[in-house]
C-alpha positions, -999 to 999 in steps of 0.1 A, spaced: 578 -248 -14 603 -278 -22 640 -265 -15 654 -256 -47 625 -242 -64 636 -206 -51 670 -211 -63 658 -228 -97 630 -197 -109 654 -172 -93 689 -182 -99 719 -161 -93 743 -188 -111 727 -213 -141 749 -249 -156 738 -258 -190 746 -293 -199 751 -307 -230 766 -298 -266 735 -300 -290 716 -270 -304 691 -263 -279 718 -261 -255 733 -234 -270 699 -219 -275 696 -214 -234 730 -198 -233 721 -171 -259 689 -169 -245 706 -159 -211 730 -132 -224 700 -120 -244 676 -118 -215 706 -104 -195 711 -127 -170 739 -109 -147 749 -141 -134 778 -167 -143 766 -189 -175 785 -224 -169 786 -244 -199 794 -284 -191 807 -304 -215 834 -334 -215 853 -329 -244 851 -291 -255 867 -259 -243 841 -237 -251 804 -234 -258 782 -212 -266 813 -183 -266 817 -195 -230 844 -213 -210 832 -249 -210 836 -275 -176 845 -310 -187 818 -320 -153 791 -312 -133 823 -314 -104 844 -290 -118 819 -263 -116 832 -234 -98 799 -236 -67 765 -255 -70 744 -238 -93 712 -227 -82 698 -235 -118 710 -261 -142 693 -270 -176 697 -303 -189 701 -308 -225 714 -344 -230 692 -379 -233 677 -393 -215 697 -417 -198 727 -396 -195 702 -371 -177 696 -392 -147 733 -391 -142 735 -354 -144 709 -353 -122 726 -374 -95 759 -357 -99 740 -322 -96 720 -330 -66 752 -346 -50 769 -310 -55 740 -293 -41 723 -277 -69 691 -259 -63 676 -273 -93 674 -289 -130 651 -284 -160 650 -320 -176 646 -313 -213 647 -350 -228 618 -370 -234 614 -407 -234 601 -413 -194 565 -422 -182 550 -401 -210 565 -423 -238 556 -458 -220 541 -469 -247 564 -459 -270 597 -466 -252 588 -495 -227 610 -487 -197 601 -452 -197 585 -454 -162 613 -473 -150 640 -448 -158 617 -422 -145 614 -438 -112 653 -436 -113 655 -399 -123 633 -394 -88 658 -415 -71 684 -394 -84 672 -361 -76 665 -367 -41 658 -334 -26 665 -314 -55 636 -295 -75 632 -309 -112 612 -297 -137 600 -321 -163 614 -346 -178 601 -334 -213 600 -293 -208 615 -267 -220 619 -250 -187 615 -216 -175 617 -181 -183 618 -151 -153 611 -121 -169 617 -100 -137 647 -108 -129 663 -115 -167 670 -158 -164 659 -181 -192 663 -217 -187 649 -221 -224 659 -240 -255 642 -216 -281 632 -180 -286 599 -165 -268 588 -127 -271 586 -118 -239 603 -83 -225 612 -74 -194 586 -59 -167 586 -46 -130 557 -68 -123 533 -94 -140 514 -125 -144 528 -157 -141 513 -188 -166 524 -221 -159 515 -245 -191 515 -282 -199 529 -276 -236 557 -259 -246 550 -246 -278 518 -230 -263 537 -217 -237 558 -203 -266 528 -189 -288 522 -167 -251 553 -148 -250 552 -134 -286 512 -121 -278 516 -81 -287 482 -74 -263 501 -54 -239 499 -82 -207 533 -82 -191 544 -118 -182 566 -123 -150 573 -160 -155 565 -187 -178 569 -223 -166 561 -255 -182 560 -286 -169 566 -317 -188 554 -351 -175 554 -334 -138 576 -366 -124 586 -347 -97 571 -309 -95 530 -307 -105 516 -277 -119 502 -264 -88 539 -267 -69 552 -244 -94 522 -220 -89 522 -219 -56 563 -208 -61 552 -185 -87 527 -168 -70 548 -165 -36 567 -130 -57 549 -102 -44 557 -90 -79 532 -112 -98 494 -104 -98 480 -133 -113 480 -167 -120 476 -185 -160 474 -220 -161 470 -239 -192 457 -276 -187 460 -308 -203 454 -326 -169 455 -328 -128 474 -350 -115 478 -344 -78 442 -332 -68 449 -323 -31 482 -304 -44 460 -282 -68 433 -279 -44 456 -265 -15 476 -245 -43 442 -232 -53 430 -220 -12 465 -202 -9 457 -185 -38 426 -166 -24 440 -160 11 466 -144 -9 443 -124 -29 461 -135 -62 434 -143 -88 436 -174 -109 427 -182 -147 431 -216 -162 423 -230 -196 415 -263 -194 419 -286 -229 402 -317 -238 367 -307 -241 344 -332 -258 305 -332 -261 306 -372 -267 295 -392 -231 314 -415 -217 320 -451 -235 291 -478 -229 268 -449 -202 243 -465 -183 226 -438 -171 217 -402 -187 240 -387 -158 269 -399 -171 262 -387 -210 254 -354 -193 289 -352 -167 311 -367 -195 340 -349 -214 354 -320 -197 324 -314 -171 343 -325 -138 372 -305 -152 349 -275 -151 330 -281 -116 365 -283 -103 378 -254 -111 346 -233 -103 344 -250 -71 385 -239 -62 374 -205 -72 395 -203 -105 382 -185 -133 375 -208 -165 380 -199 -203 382 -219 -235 407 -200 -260 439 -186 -261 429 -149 -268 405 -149 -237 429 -166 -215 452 -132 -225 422 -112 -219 419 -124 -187 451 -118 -175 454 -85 -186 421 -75 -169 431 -89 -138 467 -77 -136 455 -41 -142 420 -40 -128 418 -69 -107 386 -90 -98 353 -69 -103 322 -63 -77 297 -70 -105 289 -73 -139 272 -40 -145 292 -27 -172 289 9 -192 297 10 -225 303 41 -250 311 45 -282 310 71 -309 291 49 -332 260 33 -336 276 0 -345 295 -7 -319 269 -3 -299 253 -27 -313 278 -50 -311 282 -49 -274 247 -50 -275 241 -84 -288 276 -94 -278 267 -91 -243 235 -116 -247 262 -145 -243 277 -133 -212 269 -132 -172 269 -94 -173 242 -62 -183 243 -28 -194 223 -12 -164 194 14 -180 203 53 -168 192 68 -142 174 102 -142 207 117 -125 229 102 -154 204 113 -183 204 148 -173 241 146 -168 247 133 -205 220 157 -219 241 186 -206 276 175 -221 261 158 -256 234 176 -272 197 175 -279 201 148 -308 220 118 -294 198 89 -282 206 78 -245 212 49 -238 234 27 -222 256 10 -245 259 46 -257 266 60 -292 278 95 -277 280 107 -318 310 128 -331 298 159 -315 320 162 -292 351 142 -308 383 158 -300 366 176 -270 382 161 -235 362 180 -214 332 169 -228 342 136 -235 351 135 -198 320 148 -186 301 122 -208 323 92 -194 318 105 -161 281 111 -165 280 73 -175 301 60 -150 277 74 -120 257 54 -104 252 14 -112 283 4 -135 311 -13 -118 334 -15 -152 331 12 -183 341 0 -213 352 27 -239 351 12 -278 380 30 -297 398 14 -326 434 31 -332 447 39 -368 475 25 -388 507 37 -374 521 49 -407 488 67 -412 509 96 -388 496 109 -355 462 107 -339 458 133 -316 421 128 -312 425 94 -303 449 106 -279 420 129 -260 396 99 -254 426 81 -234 429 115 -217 390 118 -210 391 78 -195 418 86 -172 402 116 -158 369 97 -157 386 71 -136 401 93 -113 371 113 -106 349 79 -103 372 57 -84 362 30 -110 380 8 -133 380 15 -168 389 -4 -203 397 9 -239 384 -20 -263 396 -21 -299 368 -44 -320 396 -61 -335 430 -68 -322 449 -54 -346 433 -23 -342 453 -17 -307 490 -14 -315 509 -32 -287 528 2 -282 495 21 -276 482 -9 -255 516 -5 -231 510 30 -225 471 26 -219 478 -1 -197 509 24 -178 476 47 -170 460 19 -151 436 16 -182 428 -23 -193 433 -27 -229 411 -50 -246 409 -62 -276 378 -81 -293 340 -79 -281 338 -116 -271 369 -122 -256 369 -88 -235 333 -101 -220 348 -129 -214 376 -116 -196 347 -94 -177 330 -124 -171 358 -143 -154 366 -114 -131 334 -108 -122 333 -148 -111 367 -142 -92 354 -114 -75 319 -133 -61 335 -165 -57 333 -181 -22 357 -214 -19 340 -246 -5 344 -252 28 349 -286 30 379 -303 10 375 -324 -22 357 -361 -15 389 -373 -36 382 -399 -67 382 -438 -55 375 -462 -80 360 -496 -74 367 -531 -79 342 -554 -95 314 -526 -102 281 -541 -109 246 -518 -117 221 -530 -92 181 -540 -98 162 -506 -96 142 -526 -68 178 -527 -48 186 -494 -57 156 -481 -41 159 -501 -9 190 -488 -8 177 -450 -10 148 -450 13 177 -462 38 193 -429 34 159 -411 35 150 -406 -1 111 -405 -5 108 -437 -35 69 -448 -44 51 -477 -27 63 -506 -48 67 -544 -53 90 -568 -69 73 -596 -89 90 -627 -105 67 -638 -132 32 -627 -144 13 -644 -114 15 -616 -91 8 -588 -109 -23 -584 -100 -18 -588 -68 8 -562 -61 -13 -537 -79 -35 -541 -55 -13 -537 -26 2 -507 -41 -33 -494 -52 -43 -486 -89 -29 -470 -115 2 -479 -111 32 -480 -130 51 -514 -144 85 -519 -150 108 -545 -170 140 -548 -144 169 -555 -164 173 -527 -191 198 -497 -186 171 -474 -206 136 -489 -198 118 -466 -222 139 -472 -248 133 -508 -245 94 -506 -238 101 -517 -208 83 -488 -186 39 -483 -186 21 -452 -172 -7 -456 -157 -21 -488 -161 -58 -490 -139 -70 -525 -144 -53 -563 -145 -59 -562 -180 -38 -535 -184 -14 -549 -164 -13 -582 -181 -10 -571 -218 16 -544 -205 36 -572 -188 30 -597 -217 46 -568 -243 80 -566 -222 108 -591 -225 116 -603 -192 105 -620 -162 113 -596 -131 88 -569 -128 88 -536 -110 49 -528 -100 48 -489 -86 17 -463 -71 15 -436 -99 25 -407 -89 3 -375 -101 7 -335 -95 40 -333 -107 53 -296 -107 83 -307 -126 112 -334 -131 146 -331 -123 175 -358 -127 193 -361 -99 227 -380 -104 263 -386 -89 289 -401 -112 328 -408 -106 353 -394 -128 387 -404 -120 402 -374 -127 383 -350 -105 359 -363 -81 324 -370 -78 302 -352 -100 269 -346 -89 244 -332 -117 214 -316 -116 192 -314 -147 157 -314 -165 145 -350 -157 128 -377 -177 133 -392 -209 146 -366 -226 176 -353 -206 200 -352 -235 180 -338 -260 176 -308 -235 209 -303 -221 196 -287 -190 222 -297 -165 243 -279 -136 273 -297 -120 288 -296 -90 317 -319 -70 311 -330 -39 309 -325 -13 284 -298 -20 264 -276 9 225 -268 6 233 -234 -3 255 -247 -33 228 -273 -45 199 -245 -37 222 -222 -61 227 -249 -87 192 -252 -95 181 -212 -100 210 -215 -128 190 -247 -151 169 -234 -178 142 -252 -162 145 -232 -130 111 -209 -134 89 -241 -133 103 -248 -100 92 -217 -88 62 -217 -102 53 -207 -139 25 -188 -148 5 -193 -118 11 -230 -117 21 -238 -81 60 -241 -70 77 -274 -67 87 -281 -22 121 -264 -26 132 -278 6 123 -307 -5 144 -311 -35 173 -300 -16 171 -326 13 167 -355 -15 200 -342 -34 216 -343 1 207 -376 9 216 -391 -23 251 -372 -13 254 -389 17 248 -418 3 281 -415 -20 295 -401 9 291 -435 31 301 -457 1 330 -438 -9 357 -463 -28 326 -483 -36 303 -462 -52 309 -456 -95 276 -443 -106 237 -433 -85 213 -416 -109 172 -403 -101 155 -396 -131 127 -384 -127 129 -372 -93 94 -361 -95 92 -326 -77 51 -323 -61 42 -293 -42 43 -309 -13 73 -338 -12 94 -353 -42 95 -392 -49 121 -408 -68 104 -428 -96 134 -444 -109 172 -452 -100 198 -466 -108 230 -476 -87 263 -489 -96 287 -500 -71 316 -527 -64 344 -533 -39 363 -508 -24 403 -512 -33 413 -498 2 
């Protein structure tokens, strides 16, 4: 942890600096939070601020403070910051803007951050452009504006790369207590993973939130990530700036497929952090895992006392990684005894009115349910309007799901269909029971789904092969290309490379008919006409050859007894790696969307598990008594081309197979395409 940042999140003194509104915000902020501390106003020409004593400098304070908020611009900042750090501050939220993150707007913003970092020295400093941080344990707000947060024994932390979402958090009424919330600015000094890894060193917090906008420092986030699973502290991040449009000017269907927010996505799986897409799932989350923690499964029990709702979770359930396990004779006869000959059993369960009001029985059902497979039990109950008076009944059912859970030893949620259904009183004192409450069908199987990933997750092994981009890239001949891969042990057909028409006929007899002819040149050969199946004669050939635009030819040995095609393809994105994706091969790869993707470097196991999750998957077993693709096979070709990358790192932008054609016996790469430059050292 950089010195400071223990001082800064848990401060026993705080300096505010500066005379403008939001200064005075983070005082009142700090008596309202309760900060026991001293509050030390600075300003150079007023006696008070804020109702406090003001200091006309950062050298008349009384001691170094351990926290200091920075409300001034941004050029008087960097002196504030180097009379702070001279005193021995612990720290210093940077609220102006105008650094690196406005270079294009400003001009020498990345100059006068580079003398903010000369200024700070040792000192922690959030920012530039952040509003700060708020420590709901120990009552400390560093924060220009209001929040909603209260104070708790224990929480989550969530760390965020905008302020005003960061805001929109601490007024949620879901029940989740919130230890800390940190933003981060521009990160010029302290990245988002620094300030989780501090966060998550309080015992006192359970989980990690991180909202996105982008990594900076990979290795920082993938360490921060590791410490976070030996600590056993689960992590959820949403990650913004998906996009289904491929990368500019593609040259290959791998990078249309791995574009957008892909190796955002294979990142995070592969660190073992649970993904979602929207703020009332990220919430979700959270609560789920601060109360409940990861899960050992996705078998999940539902019940209900209507018919509808079970439905819902029903069809709700069709979109997520998790199943409503059929009962067992044990659980029927169970549920039989404690409901009545006329309810239907089933499991999600409409258990009826019968018994409404009845905890015993309602106990006895919940228990009967939560025997056997289910991992999670999920009770629907929608609470009345407050003004509507007491609910009593409603009361019973909490009583009945805490008695199921003690006599189970399994964790249990109440969901409310809709969120304003669960007061954020009665969600408090549910969640003071050690019962999760939910609110929503889809965003509470979300939240199931990202605990049940957190609890199965294994980390890779190996560390990140980190992002190098080259100089100079150029996309080879498809004739290079495959020299290149049957180097490295990828099976390619028998082929040759012809300049001109006159030796067609030749090579197709070297190669021995039908064979395949291809137009080199084109980034999408079909597209152009530039690719012909099986052509069996030197007529064939000729009039194929006579239809394409170009001179260099490609001839190839058909290959038959295809089981299926995959696309095998590795493609550099700066911002995360090497992105290696599998999918359903050939010419219509898009269209299908069948693609996995992982970062590299990935193990057999992780490539073996990659392809049972595409669509496609059942063909390469074997579908309806056709005969399986060579498993093995496959594997060892995707490694290979891994390898590949792997010996060409800093040179290597883009390697695609499509199709690798999968045989029972063998694959053969009919087509690739490699693009590679200079390495920049």
């Amino acid at each position: 942890m950089r010195d400071g940042l223990e001082r800064l999140f848990r401060p026993r003194s705080i300096a505010v600096i500066g005379g403008g509104a939001w200064c005075e915000n983070v005082i009142q902020e700090c008596l309202k939070i309760g900060f026991t501390g001293p509050v030390w106003p600075v300003h150079p020409t007023r006696s008070e601020f804020g109702g406090l004593p003001c200091f006309a400098s950062i050298a008349d304070l009384p001691e170094p403070p351990d926290a200091s908020f920075i409300g001034i611009n941004r050029h008087a900042t960097i002196a504030a910051v180097t009379d702070l750090a001279a005193r021995g501050a612990g720290g210093a939220v940077c609220f102006a803007s105008g650094f690196s993150e406005a270079l294009a707007e400003t001009g020498d913003g990345a100059d006068l951050q580079a003398q903010l970092l000369a200024a700070a020295g040792a000192m922690a400093v959030l920012g530039p452009n952040c509003y700060g941080i708020i420590n709901y344990l120990d009552g400390a707000a560093l924060w220009p504006d209001l929040h909603g947060g209260r104070a708790v024994q224990s929480g989550v932390a969530i760390v965020a790369q905008s302020s005003n979402i960061a805001i929109n958090l601490t007024m949620q009424r879901r029940g989740l207590p919130i230890a800390y919330v940190a933003t981060v600015g521009n990160q010029a000094q302290t990245s988002l993973a620094e300030i989780g890894d501090a966060l998550m060193a309080d015992p006192r917090v359970t989980a990690l939130g991180l909202y996105v906008e982008g990594i900076g420092d990979l290795p920082a986030f993938e360490a921060m990530a590791r410490r976070a699973a030996a600590a056993g502290k689960p992590v959820v991040a949403l990650k913004v700036g998906r996009s289904a449009a491929a990368r500019a000017g593609a040259v290959s269907h791998t990078a249309s497929l791995a574009g957008g927010h892909v190796g955002a996505s294979a990142l995070l799986a592969r660190l073992g952090i649970a993904e979602v897409t929207g703020l009332p799932a990220f919430l979700e989350t959270l609560k789920l895992l601060h109360i409940a923690g990861p899960l050992k499964s996705g078998r999940i029990a539902s019940m209900s006392c209507s018919g509808g709702e079970a439905g819902m979770m029903a069809d709700t359930i069709l979109q997520h990684g998790l199943s409503f396990p059929p009962l067992d004779a044990v659980q029927r006869t169970a549920l039989a005894k404690a409901l009545g000959p006329k309810v239907a059993l089933a499991n999600p369960l409409d258990y009826h009115t019968y018994i409404w009001g009845d905890t015993a029985a309602t106990q006895r059902t919940f228990t009967a349910m939560m025997r056997g497979a289910p991992d999670f039990g999920l009770v629907v109950l929608d609470f009345p309007r407050a003004e509507l008076g007491d609910s009593p009944a409603w009361e019973k059912v909490i009583d009945a799901v805490e008695g199921t859970m003690a006599e189970t030893g399994k964790p249990m949620g109440i969901l409310a269909s809709l969120p304003e259904n669960l007061p954020e009183e009665v969600a408090v004192r549910i969640a003071a029971r050690g019962i999760v409450p939910l609110s929503g069908f889809e965003d509470a199987l979300t939240a199931l789904d990202a605990a049940v990933f957190l609890g199965s997750m294994t980390l890779a092994e190996e560390p990140l092969l980190l992002p190098k981009v080259p100089a100079n890239a150029k996309t080879l001949t498809e004739a290079d290309a495959k020299r290149l891969f049957a180097a490295c042990n990828v099976p390619v057909p028998g082929s040759v490379e012809v300049r001109g028409t006159a030796g067609l006929a030749a090579a197709a007899g070297q190669v021995g008919y039908p064979v395949v002819l291809k137009g080199q040149g084109f980034a999408h050969k079909s597209e152009a006409g530039a690719v012909v199946l099986g052509l069996d004669c030197p007529e064939a050939l000729d009039a194929a050859a006579a239809a394409m635009n170009t001179e260099s030819f490609l001839v190839e040995k058909m290959i038959s007894g295809a089981v299926a095609e995959l696309l095998v393809g590795v493609t550099l994105d700066p911002a995360h790696g090497y992105v290696l994706t599998l999918a359903a091969g050939g010419t219509r790869t898009e269209i299908l969307g069948d693609s996995v993707s992982l970062l590299l470097p990935a193990s057999g196991n992780a490539v073996d598990a990659a392809l049972s999750r595409l669509r496609m998957a059942p063909l390469l077993d074997g579908y309806r008594g056709a005969p399986a693709a060579d498993r093995g096979a496959i594997i060892a070709a995707v490694l290979a081309v891994q390898d590949f990358v792997i010996v060409h790192h800093g040179r290597m932008e883009e390697v695609e197979i499509n199709p690798l054609i999968c045989l029972a016996e063998g694959v053969v790469a009919a087509d690739a395409l490699i693009r590679m430059g200079d390495d920049n050292g």
